[in-house]
C-alpha angles and dihedrals in degrees: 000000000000120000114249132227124217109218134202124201154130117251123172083352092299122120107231138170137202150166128246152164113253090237095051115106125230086254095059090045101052097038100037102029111028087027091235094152094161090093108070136223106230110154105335095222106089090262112112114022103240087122102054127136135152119266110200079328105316130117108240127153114252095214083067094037107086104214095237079060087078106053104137094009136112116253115195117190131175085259091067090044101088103057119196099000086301121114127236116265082249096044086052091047092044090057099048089056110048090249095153143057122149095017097221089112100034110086084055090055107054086035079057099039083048107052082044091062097041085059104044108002091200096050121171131251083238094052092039081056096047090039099058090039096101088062123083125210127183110185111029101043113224100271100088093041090052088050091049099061096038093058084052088052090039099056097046089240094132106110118194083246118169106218120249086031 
């Protein structure tokens, strides 16, 4: 039997802890273990961006991330990204426009929006574009996607939020 690993980490500002095999990705982890299954399994490959949460801050896919990787770090998932009942600024936006259908996508989309605006609050239609290109929808297009995230920019409604605050 394989040997287990105790981790410790912050994940939607929780400190949690959990138990895991050296080999088991984040995503198995989170969906499996800690029951996150907000974060989807697409192609577990790092090709589409199902998967996608935020590592100390940083978009990474959560299929390539083994979960003893984050031990002391902060994990954000689509889970930690309404805060009080209230949704976040994108998944308002998202709604409004029609950004979403079957869901599998979604929640890489908004951790990707996200981490984007974080990062330049008045992006361009052209780096919103770069940015989510690492995400792969099959049923919306990107338009309204695009469109979503640029209305969030546009109205200012983007708060430096932590996630689980």
């Amino acid at each position: 039997m394989p040997t287990k690993t105790v981790v410790a980490t912050t994940i939607n500002g929780d400190p949690v802890e959990f138990l895991c095999e050296p080999r088991q990705s984040l995503l198995e982890v989170l969906r499996d273990t800690l029951h996150l299954t907000g974060t989807k399994e697409g192609c577990n490959n790092g090709n589409c961006g199902a998967c996608n949460v935020l590592l100390d801050g940083v978009l990474v896919n959560a299929c390539l991330v083994l979960a003893v990787e984050v031990a002391g770090q902060r994990v954000e998932t689509i889970e930690g990204m309404a805060a009080g009942g209230q949704l976040h600024p994108l998944q308002q936006k998202f709604l409004e426009h029609a950004a979403l259908q079957c869901g599998i996508c979604t929640p890489g989309f908004l951790l990707a929006a996200k981490a984007l605006l974080d990062r330049n609050a008045d992006p361009s239609e052209e780096e919103v574009r770069y940015w989510l290109a690492g995400n792969l929808c099959r049923c919306t297009g990107y338009d309204k996607i695009v469109r979503a995230v640029l209305d969030a920019a546009d109205v200012g409604e983007i708060e430096r939020l932590e996630i689980g605050d």
